[in-house]
N, C-alpha and C positions, 0 to 999 in steps of 0.2 A: 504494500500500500504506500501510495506517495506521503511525504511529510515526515515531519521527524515526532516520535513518540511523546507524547504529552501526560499520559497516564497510565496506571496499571491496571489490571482486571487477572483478576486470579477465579482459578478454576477449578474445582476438584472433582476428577471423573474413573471411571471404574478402568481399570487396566487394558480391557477390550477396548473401548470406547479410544482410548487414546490411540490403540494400536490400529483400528478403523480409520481413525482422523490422519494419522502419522502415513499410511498406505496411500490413502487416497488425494494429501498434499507430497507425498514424493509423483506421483503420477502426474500429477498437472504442475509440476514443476516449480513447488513454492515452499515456502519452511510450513511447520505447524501454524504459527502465529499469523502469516499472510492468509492461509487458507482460511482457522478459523475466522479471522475477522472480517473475510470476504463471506462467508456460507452467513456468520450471523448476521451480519451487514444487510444480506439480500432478502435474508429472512424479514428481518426488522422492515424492512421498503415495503414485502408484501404484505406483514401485516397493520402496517400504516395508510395503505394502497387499499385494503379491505376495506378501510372503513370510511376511505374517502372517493371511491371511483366503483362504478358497477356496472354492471354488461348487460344490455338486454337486444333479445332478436327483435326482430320488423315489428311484430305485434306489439311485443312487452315493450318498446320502445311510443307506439301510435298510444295504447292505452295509457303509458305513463304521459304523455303530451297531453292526451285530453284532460285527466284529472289535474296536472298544473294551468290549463289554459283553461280550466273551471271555472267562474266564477264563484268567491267565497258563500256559502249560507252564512246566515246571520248565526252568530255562535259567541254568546256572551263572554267564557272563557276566552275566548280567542280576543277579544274584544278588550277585557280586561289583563293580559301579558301583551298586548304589544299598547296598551296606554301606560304600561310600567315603566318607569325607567331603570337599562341595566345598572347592576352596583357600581361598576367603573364610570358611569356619567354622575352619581352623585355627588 
């Protein structure tokens, strides 16, 4: 990984486990440390990626458009959290 190290992360994993991890970074031509920090790294994107982006085909895509390009029903809740204001404006 580019840049020069700024902190540690300690690990403690079962004797397999390292020997899996150890195999499979001599293959793709990296130490332990670059490997792991690339697999967690990618890991970490997709499940950040999960809860920000989502996939829909033609349909799932036309029925999600209509329900945003809905107009609101009158819905008191809904009424009364957006007359609130958030904590960070007060």
């Amino acid at each position: 990984m580019p840049g020069a190290s700024t902190t540690t992360i300690n690990v403690r994993a079962p004797e397999e486990v390292r020997e899996l991890i150890d195999r499979a970074a001599a293959l793709s031509g990296k130490t332990r440390t670059d490997f792991m920090l690339e697999a967690s790294s990618e890991k970490a994107r997709q499940v950040l990626l999960d809860q920000t982006l989502f996939q829909l085909d033609e349909a799932q895509f036309q029925a999600f458009e209509a329900l945003m390009s809905a107009p609101l029903k009158d819905n008191e809740a809904v009424r009364r959290l957006l007359s609130t204001r958030a904590p960070w404006e007060q």
